[in-house]
N, C-alpha and C positions, 0 to 999 in steps of 0.2 A: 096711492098714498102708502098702503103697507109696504109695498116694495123699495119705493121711497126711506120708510124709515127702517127697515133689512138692509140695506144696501149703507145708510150714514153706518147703521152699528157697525156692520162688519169693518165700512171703510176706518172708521173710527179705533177698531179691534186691532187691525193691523197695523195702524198708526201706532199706537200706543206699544208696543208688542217690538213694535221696531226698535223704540228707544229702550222699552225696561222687560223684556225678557215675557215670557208665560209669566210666572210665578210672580211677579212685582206687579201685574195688569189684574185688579177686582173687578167684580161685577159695577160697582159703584162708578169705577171709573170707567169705563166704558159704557154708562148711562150718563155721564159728568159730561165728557167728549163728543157723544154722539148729540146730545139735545134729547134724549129719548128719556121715559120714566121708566124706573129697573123694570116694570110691570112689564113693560112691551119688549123686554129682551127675552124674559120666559116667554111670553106668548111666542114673540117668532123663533125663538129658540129650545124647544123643549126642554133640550141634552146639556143648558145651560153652557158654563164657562168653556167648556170642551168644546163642544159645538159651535161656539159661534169663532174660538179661535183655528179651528180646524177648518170652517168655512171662508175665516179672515185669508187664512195661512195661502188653503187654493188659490181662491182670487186673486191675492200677491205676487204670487208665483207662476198665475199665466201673466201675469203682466211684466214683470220682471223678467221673465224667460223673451222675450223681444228684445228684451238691452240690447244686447250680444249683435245680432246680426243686425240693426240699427246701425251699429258702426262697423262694422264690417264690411256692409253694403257697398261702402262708398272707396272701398280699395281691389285692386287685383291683383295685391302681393301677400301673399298668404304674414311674411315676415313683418310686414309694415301695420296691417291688421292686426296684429297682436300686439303691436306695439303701441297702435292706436288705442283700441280694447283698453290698455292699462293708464295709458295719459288720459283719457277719458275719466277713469272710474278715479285717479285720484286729485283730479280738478273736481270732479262731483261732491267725493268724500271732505274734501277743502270746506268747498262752498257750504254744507252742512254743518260745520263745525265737527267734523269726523263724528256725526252720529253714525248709527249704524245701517247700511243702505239698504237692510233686505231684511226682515222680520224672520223668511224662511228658516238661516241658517242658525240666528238666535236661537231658534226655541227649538228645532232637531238638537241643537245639542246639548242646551237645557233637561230636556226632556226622552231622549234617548233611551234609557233606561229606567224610564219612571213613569210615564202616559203613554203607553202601547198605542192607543188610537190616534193620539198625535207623531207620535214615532212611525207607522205606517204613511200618515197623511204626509210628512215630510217626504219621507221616503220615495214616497211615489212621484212627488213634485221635482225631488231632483233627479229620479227614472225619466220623469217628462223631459226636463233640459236634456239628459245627455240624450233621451233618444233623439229630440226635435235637432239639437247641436250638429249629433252625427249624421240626420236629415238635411240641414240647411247643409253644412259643408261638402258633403256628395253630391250637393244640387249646387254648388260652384267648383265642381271638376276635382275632389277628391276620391281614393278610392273609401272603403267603408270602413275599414280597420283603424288609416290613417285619421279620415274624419272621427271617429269614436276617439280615439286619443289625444287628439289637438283638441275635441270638446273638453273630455275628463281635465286632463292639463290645464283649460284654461277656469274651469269651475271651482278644479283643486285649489290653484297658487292664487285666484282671484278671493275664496271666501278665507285663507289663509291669512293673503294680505290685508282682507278690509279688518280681519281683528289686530293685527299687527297695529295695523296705520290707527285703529281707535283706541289702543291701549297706548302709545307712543304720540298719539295726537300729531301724525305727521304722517304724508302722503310717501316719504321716502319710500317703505314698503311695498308698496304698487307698482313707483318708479321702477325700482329695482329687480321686482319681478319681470316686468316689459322685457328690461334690458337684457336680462336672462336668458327669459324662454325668445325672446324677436329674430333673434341671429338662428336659432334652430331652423326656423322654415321660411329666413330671405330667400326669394327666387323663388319659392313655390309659389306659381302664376293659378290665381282662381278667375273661375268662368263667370262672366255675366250673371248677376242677381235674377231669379225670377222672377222678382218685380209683385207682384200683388202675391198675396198666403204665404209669406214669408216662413218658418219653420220656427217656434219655438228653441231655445234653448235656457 
């Protein structure tokens, strides 16, 4: 049962966080959200508001870091995969009413230069994607440099575009990034998916 209710909060944290930033998310509302009494957020949460969005934040972002090679999987043109990648993310971002798709990049740059413990915690999450990114991509036939740069590139121009398209209320931005970076690597042929333990990015 406590884990149970650790788990609503945080999923609750990161929910919330998604749409209105760190600093627009109280304690309140995230006892509102979650079904939980504020009481039982100190209890599981000592370190309070930090804490629990710092824990929200991880869990988001192992989960989010699977997007990526989700769709990717299912191509063996390195060009066509990124192209896909970006029709993906703004048929997603559509469907949401261009809310914002990832809490991560919200509150890194919210918070950047203002909650050192959450500026680290971001930090490391987006170290996880590009490592896992340039992980999975060498484990479909790229070399390491190349995989490290098709990650960066696609983490860059994607959290780039999802604030474009939610400030413009329009997927355009996405599109247009696809159409961009896609033509760079048509013809680069990837190897077969290894199929189960995918690689984070």
């Amino acid at each position: 049962m406590a884990r149970s209710t650790r788990e609503s909060i945080l999923t609750a944290a990161a929910e919330l966080m998604r749409h209105k930033g760190y600093a627009g998310v109280g304690m309140k509302d995230i006892a509102d959200a979650s079904g939980a009494p504020i009481g039982s957020l100190y209890h599981h949460f000592r370190g309070g508001k930090t804490q629990i969005a710092r824990e929200a934040l991880v869990n988001a972002g192992a989960a989010y870091g699977l997007l990526i090679p989700t769709v990717v999987d299912a191509y063996t043109d390195l060009g066509e995969a990124v192209d896909g990648v970006f029709r993906q993310a703004a048929e997603d971002m559509a469907h949401t009413g261009f809310a914002n798709m990832c809490p991560v990049a919200s509150v890194a740059a919210e918070v950047a230069d203002t909650v050192e413990d959450l500026r680290q915690a971001t930090g490391g999450i987006f170290g996880q994607w590009i490592d896992g990114g340039t992980a999975y991509f060498v484990g479909r036939g790229l070399d390491g440099a190349r995989a490290r740069d098709v990650t960066l590139a696609l983490i860059g121009a994607l959290e780039g575009a999802f604030l474009l398209a939610r400030v413009l209320r329009s997927a355009e931005p996405l599109l247009a990034a696809g159409r961009v970076l896609a033509p760079q690597y048509r013809g680069t042929v990837l190897t077969a998916p290894a199929g189960v333990g995918k690689a984070a990015i």
